[in-house]
PDB file of N, CA, C and O in Angstrom, chain B, residues numbered from 101:
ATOM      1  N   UNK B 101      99.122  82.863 113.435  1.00  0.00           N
ATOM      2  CA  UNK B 101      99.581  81.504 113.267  1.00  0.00           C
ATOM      3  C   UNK B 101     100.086  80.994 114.615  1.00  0.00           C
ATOM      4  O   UNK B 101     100.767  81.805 115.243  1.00  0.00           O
ATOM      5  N   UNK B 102      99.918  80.017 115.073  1.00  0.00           N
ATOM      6  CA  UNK B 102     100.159  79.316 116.260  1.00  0.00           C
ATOM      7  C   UNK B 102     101.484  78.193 116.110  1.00  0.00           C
ATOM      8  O   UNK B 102     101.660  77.366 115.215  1.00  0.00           O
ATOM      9  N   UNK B 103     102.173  78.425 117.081  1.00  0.00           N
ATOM     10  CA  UNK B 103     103.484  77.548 117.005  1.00  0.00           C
ATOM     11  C   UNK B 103     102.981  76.172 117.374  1.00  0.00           C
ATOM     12  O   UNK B 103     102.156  75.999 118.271  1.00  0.00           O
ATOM     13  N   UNK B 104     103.562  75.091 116.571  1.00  0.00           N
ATOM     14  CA  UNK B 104     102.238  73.956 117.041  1.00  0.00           C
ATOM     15  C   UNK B 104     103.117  73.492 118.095  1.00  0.00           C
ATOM     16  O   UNK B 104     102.603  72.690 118.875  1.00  0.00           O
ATOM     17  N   UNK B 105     104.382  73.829 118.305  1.00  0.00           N
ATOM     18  CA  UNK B 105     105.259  72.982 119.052  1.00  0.00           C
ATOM     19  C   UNK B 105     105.038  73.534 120.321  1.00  0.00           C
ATOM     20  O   UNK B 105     104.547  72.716 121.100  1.00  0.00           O
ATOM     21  N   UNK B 106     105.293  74.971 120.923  1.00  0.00           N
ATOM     22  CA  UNK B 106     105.412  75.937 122.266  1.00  0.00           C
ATOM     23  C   UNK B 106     103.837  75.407 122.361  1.00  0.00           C
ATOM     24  O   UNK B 106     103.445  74.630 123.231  1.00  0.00           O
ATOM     25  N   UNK B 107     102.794  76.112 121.040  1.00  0.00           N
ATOM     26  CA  UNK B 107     101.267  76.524 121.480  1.00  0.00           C
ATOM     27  C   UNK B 107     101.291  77.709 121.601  1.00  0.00           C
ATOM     28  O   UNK B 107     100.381  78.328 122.153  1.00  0.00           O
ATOM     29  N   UNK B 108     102.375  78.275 121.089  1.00  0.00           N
ATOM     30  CA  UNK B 108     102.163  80.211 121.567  1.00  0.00           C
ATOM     31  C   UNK B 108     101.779  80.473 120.067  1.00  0.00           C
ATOM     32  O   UNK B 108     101.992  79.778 119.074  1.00  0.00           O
ATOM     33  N   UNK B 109     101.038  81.899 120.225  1.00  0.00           N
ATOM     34  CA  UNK B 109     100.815  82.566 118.738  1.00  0.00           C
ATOM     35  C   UNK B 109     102.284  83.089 118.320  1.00  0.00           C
ATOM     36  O   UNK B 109     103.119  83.530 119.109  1.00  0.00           O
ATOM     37  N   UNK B 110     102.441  82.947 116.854  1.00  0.00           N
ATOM     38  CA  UNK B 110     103.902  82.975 116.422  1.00  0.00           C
ATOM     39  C   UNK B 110     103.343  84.859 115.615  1.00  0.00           C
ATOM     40  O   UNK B 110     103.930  85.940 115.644  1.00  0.00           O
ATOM     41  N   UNK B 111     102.380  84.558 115.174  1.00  0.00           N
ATOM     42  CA  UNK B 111     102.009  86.349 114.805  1.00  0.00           C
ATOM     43  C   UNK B 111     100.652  86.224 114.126  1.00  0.00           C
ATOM     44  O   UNK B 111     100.046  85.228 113.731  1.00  0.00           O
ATOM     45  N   UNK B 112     100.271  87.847 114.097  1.00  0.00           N
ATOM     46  CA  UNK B 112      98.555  88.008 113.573  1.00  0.00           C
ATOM     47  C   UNK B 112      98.797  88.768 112.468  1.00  0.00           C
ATOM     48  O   UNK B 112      99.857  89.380 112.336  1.00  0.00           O
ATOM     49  N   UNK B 113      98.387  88.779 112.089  1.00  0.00           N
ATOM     50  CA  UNK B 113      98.493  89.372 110.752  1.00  0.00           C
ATOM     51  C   UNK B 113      96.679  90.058 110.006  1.00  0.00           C
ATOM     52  O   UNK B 113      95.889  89.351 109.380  1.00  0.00           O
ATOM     53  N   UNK B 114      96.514  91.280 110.285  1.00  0.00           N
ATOM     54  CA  UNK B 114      95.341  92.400 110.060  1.00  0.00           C
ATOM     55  C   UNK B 114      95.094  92.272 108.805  1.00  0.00           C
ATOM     56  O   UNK B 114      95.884  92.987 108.188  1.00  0.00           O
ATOM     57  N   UNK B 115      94.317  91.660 108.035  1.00  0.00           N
ATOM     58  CA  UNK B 115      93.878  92.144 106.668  1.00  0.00           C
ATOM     59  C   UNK B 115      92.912  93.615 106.368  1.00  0.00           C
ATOM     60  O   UNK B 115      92.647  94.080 105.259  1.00  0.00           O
ATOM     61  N   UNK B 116      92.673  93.928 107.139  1.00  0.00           N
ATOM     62  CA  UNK B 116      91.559  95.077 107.169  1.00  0.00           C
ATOM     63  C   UNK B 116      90.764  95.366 108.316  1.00  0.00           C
ATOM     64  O   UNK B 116      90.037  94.551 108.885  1.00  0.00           O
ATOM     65  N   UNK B 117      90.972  96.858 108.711  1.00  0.00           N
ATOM     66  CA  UNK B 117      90.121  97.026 109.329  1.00  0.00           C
ATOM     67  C   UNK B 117      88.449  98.244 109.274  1.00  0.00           C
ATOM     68  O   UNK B 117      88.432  99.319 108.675  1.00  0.00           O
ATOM     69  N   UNK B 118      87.227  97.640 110.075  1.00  0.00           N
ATOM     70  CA  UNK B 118      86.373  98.558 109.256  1.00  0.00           C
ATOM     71  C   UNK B 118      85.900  98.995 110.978  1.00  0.00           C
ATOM     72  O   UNK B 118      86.288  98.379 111.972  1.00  0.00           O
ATOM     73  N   UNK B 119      85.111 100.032 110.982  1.00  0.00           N
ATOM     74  CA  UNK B 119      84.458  99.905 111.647  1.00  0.00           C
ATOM     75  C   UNK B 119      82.933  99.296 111.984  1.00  0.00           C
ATOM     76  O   UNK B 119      82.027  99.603 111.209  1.00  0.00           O
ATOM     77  N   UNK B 120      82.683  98.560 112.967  1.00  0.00           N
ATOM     78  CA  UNK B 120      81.611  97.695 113.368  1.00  0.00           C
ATOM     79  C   UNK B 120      79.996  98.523 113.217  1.00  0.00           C
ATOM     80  O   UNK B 120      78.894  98.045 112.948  1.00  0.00           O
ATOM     81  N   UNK B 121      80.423  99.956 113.522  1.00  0.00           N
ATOM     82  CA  UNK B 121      78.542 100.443 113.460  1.00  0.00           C
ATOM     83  C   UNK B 121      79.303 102.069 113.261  1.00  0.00           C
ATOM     84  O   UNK B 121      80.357 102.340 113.836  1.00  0.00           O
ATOM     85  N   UNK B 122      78.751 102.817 112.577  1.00  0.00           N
ATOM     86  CA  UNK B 122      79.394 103.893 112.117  1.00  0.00           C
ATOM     87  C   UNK B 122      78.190 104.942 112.586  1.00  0.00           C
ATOM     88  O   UNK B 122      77.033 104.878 112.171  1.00  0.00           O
ATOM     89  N   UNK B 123      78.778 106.077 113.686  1.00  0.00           N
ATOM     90  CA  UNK B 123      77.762 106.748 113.834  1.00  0.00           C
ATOM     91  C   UNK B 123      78.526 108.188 113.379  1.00  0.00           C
ATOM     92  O   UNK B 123      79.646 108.671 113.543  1.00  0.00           O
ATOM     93  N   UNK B 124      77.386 108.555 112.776  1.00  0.00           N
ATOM     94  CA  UNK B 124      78.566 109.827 112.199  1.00  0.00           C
ATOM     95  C   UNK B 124      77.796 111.359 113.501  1.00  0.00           C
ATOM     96  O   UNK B 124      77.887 112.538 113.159  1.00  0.00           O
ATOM     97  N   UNK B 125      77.117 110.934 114.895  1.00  0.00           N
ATOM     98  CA  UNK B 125      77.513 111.651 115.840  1.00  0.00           C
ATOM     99  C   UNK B 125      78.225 111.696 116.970  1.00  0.00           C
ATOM    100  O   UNK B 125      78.244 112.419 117.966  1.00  0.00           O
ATOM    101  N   UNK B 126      78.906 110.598 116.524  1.00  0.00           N
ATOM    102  CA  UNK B 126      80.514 110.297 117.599  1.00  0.00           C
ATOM    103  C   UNK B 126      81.431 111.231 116.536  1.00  0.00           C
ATOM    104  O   UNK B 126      81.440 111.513 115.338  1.00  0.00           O
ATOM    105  N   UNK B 127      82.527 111.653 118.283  1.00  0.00           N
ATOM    106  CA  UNK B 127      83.687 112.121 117.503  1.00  0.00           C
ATOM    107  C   UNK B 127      84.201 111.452 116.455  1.00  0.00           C
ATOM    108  O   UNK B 127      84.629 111.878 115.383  1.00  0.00           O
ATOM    109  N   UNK B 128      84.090 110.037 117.003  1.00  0.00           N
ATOM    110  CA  UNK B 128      85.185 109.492 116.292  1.00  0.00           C
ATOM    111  C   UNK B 128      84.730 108.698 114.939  1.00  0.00           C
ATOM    112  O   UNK B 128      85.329 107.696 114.548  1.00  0.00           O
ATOM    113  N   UNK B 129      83.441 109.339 114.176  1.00  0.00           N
ATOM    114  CA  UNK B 129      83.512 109.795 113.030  1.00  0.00           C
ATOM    115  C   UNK B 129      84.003 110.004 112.265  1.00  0.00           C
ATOM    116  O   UNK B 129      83.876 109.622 111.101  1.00  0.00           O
ATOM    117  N   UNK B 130      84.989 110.950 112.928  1.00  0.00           N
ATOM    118  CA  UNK B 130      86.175 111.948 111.723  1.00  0.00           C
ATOM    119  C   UNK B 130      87.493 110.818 111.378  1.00  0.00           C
ATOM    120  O   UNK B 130      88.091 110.922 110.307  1.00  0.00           O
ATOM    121  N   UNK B 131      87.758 110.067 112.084  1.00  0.00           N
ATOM    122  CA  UNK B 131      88.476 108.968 111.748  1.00  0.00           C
ATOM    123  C   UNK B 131      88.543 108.917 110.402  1.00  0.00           C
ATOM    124  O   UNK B 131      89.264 109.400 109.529  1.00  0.00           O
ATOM    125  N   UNK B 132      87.110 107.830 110.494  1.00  0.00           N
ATOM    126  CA  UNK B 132      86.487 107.498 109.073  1.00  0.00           C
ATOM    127  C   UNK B 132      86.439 108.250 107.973  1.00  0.00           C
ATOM    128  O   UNK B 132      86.309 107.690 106.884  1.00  0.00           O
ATOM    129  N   UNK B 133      86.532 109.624 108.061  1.00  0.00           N
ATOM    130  CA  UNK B 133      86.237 110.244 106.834  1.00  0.00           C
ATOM    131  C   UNK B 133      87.760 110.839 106.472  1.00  0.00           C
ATOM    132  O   UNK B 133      88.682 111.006 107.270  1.00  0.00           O
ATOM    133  N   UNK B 134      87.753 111.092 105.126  1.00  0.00           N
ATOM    134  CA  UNK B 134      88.792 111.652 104.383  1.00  0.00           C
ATOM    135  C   UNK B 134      88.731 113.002 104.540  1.00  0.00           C
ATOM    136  O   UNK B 134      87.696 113.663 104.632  1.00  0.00           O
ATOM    137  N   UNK B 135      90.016 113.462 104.574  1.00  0.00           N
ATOM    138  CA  UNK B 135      90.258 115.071 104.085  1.00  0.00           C
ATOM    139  C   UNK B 135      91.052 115.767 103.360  1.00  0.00           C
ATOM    140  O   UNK B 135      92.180 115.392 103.678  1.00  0.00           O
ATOM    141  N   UNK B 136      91.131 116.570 102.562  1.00  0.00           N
ATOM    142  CA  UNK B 136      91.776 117.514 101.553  1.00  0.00           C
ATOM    143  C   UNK B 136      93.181 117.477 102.388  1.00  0.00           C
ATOM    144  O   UNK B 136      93.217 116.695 103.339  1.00  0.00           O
ATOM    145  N   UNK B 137      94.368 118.280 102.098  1.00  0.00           N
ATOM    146  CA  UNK B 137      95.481 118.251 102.124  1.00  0.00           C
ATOM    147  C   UNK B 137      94.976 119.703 103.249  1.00  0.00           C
ATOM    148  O   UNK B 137      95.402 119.854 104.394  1.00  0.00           O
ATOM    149  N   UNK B 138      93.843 120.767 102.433  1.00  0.00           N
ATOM    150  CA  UNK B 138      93.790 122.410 102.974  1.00  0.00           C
ATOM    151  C   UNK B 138      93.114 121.902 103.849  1.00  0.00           C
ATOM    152  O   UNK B 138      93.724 121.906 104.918  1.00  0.00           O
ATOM    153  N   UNK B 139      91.631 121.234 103.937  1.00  0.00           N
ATOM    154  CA  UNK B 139      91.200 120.791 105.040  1.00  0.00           C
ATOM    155  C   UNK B 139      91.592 121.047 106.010  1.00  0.00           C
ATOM    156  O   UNK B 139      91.352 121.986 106.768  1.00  0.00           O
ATOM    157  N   UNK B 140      92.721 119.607 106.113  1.00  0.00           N
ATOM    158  CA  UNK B 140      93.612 119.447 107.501  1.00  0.00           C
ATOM    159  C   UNK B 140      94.169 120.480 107.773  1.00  0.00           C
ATOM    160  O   UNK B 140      93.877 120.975 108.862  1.00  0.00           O
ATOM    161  N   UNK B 141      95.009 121.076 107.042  1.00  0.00           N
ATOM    162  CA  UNK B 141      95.779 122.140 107.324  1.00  0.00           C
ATOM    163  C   UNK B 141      94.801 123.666 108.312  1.00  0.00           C
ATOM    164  O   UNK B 141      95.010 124.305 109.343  1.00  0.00           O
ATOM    165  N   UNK B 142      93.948 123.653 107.446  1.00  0.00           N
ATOM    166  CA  UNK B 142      93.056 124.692 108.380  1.00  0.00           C
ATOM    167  C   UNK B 142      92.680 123.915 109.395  1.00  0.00           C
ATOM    168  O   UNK B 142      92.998 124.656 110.325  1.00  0.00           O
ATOM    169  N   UNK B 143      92.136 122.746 110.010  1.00  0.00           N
ATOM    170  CA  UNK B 143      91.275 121.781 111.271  1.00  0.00           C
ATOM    171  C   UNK B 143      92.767 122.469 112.400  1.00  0.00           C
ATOM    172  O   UNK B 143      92.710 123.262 113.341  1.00  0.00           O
ATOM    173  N   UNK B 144      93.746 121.889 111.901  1.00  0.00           N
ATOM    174  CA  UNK B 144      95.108 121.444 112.645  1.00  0.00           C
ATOM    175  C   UNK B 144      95.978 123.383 112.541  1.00  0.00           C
ATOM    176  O   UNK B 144      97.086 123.676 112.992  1.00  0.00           O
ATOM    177  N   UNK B 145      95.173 124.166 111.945  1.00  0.00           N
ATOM    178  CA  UNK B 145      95.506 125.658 112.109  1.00  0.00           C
ATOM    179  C   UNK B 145      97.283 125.671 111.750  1.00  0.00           C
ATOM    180  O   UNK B 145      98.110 126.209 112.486  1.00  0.00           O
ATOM    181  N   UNK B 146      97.580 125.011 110.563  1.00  0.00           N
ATOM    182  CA  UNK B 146      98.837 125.012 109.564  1.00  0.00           C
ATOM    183  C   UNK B 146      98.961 126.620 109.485  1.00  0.00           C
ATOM    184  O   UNK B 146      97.971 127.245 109.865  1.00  0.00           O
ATOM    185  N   UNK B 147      99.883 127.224 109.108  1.00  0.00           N
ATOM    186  CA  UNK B 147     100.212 128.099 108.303  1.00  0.00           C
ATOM    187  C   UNK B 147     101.507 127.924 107.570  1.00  0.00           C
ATOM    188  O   UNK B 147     102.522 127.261 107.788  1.00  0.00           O
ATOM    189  N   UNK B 148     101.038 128.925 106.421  1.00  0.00           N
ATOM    190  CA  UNK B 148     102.719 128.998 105.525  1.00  0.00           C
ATOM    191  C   UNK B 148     103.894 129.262 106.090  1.00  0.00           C
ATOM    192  O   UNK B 148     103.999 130.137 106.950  1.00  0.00           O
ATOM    193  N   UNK B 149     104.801 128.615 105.716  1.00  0.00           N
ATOM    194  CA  UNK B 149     106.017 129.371 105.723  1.00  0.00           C
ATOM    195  C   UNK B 149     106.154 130.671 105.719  1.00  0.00           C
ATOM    196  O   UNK B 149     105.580 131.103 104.719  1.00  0.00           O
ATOM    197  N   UNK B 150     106.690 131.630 106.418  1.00  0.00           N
ATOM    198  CA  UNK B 150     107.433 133.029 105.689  1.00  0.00           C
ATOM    199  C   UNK B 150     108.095 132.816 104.926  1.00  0.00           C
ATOM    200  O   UNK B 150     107.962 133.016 103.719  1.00  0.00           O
ATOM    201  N   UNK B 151     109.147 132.257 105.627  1.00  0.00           N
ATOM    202  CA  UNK B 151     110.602 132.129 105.971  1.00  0.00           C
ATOM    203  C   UNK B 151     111.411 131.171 105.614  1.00  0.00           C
ATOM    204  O   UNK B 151     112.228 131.104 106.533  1.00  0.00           O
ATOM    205  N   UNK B 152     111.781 130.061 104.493  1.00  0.00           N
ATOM    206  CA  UNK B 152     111.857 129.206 104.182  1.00  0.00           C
ATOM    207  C   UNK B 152     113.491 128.690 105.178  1.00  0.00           C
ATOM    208  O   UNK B 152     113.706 127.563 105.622  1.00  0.00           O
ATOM    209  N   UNK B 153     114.210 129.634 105.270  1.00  0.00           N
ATOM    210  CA  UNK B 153     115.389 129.672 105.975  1.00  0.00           C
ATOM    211  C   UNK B 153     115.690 129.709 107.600  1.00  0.00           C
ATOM    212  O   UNK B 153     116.713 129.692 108.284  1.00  0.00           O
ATOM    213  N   UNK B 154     114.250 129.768 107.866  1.00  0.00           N
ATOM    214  CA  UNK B 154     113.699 129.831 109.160  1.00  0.00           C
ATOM    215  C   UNK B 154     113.925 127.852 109.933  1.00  0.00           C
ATOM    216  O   UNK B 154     114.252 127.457 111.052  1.00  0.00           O
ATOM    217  N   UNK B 155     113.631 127.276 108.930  1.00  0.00           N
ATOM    218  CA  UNK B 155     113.135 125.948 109.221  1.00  0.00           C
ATOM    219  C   UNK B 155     114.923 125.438 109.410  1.00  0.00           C
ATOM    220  O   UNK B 155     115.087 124.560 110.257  1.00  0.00           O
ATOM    221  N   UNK B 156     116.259 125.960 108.650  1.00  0.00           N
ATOM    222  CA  UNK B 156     117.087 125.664 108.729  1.00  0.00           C
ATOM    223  C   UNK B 156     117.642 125.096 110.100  1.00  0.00           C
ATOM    224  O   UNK B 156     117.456 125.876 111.034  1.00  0.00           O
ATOM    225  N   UNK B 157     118.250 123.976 110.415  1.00  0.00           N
ATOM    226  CA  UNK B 157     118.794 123.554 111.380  1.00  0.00           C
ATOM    227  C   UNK B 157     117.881 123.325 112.822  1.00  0.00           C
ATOM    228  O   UNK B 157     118.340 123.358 113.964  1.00  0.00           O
ATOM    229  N   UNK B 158     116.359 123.067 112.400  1.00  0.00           N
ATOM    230  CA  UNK B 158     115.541 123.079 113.132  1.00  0.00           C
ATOM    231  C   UNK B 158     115.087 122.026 113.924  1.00  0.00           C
ATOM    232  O   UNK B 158     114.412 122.074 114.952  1.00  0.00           O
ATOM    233  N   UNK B 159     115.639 120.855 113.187  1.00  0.00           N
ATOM    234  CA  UNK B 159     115.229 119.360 113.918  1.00  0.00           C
ATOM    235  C   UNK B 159     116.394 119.519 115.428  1.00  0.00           C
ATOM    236  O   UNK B 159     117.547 119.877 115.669  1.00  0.00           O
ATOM    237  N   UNK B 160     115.262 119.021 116.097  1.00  0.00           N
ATOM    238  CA  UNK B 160     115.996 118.524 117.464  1.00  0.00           C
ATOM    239  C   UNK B 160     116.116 118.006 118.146  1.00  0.00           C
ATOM    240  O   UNK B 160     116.092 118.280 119.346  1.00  0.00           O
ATOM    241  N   UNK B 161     116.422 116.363 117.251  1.00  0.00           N
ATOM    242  CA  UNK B 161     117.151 115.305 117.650  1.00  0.00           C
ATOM    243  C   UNK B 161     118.427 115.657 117.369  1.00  0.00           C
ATOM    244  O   UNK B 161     118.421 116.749 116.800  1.00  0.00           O
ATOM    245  N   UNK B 162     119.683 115.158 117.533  1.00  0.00           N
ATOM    246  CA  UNK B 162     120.631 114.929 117.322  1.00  0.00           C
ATOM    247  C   UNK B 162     120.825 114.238 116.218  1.00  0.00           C
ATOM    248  O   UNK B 162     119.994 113.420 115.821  1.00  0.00           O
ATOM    249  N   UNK B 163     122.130 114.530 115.493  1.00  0.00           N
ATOM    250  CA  UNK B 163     122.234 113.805 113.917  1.00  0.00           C
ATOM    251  C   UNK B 163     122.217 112.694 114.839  1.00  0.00           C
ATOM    252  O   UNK B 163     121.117 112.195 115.075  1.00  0.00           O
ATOM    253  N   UNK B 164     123.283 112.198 115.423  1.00  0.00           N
ATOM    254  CA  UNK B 164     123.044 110.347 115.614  1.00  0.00           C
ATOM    255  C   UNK B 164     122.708 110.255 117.252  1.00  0.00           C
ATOM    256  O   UNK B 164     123.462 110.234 118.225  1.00  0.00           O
ATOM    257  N   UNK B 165     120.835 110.197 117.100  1.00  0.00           N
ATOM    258  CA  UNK B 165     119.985 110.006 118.344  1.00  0.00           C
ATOM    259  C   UNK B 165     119.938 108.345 118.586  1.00  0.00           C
ATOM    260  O   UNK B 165     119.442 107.936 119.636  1.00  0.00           O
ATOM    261  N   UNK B 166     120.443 107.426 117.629  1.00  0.00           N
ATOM    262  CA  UNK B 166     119.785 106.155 117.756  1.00  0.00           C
ATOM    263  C   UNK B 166     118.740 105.892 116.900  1.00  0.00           C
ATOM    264  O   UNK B 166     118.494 104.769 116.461  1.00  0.00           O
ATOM    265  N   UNK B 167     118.217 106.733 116.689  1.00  0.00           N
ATOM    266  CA  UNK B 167     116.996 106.125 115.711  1.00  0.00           C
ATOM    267  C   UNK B 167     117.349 105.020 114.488  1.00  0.00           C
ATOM    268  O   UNK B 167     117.102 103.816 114.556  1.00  0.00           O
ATOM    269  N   UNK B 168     117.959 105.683 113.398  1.00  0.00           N
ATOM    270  CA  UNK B 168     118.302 104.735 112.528  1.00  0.00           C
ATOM    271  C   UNK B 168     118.611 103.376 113.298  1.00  0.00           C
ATOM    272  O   UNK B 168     117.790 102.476 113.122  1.00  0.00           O
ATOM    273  N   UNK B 169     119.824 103.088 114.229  1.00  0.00           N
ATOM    274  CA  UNK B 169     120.234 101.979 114.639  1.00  0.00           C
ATOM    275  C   UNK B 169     118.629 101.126 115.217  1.00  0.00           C
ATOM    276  O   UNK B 169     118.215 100.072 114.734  1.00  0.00           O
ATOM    277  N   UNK B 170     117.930 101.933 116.363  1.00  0.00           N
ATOM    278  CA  UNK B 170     116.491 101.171 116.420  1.00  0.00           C
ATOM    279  C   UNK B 170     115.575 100.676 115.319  1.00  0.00           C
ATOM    280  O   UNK B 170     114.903  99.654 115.456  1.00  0.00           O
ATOM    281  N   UNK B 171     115.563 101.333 114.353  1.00  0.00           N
ATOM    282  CA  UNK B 171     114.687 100.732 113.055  1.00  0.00           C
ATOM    283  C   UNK B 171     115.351  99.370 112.739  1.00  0.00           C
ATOM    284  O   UNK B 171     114.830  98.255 112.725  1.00  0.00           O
ATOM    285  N   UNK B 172     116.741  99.767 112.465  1.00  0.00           N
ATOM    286  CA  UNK B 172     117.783  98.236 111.481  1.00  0.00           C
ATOM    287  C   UNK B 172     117.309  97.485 112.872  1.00  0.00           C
ATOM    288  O   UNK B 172     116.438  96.652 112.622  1.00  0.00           O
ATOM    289  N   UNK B 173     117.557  97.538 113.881  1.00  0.00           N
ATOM    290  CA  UNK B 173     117.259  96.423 114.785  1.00  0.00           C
ATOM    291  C   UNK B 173     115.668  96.163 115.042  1.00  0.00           C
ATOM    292  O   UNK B 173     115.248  95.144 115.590  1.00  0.00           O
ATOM    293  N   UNK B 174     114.944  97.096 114.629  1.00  0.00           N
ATOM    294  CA  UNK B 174     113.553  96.647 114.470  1.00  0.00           C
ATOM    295  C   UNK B 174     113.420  95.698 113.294  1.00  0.00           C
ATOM    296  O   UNK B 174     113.560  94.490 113.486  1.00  0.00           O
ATOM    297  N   UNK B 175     113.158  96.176 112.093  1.00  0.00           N
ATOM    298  CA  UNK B 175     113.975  95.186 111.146  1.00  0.00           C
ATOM    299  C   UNK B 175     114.083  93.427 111.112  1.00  0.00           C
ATOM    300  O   UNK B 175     113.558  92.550 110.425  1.00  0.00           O
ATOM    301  N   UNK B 176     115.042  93.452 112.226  1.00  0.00           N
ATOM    302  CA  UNK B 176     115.966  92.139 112.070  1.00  0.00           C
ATOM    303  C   UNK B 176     114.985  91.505 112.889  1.00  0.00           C
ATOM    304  O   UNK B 176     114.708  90.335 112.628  1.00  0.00           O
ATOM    305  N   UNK B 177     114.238  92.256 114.123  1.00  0.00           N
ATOM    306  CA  UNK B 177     113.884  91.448 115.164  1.00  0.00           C
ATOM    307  C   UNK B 177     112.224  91.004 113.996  1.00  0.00           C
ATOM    308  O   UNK B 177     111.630  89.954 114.245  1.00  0.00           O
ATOM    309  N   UNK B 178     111.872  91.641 113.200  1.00  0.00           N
ATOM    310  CA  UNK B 178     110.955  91.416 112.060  1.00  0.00           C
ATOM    311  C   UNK B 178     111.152  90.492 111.509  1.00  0.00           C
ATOM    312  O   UNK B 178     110.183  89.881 111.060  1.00  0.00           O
ATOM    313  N   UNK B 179     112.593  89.944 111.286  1.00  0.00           N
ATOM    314  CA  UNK B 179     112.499  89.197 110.137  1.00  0.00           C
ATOM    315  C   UNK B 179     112.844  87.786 111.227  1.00  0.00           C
ATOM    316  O   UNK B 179     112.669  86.690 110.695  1.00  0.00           O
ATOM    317  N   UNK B 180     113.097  87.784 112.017  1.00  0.00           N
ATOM    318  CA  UNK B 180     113.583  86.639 112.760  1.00  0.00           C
ATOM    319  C   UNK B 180     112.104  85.508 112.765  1.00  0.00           C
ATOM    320  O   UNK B 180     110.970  85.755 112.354  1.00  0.00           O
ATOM    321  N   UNK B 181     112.683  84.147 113.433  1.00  0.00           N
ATOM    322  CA  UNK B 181     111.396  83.276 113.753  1.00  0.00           C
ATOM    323  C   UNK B 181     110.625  83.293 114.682  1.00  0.00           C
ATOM    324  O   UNK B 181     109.470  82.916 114.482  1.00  0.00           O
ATOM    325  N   UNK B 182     111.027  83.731 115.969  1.00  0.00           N
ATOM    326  CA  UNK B 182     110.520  83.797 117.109  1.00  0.00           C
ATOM    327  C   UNK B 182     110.670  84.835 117.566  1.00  0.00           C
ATOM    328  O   UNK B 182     111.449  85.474 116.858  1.00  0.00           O
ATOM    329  N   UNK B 183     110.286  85.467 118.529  1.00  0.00           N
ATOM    330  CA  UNK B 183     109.944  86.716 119.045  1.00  0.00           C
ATOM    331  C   UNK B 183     109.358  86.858 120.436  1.00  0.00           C
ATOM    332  O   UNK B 183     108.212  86.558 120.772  1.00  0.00           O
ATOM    333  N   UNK B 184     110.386  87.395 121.241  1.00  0.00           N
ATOM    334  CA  UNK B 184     110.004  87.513 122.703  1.00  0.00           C
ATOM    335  C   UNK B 184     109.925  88.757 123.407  1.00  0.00           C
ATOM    336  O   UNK B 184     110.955  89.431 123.423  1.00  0.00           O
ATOM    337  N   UNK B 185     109.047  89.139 123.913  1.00  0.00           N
ATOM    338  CA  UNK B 185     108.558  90.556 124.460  1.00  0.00           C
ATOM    339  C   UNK B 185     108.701  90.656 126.069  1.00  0.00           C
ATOM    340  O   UNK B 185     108.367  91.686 126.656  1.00  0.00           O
TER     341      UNK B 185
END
């Protein structure tokens, strides 16, 4: 949508995207196609857990990295009228 007043685009908005010519001997093929949950897991070489107690205390961000606060302010800057980059 175009601001009629500035003339700047105010936002775009994607209804769908497809691809234009689909060759399924490009990599990027695999995009396009779906996969099982095991699939991926074997492509991307997953394994099980042992250890379920292993994973304990494993994230390593910090409890308060900022993140949450960047989303709520992503958010707001979402819901606002104008938008400057």
């Amino acid at each position: 949508m175009i601001n009629p007043v500035a003339g700047t685009l105010r936002y775009l908005r994607t209804h769908s995207i497809e691809p234009l010519e689909l060759d399924t001997e490009s990599a990027a093929y695999d995009f396009w196609t779906s996969r099982t949950i095991d699939k991926l897991a074997r492509q991307q070489r997953v394994q099980p857990v042992d250890n379920i107690e292993s994973l304990y205390g494993a994230w390593l961000g910090e409890t308060d990295d900022g993140f949450e606060q960047f989303v709520e302010e992503l958010r707001k800057w979402g819901d606002a009228e104008e938008h400057t980059l």
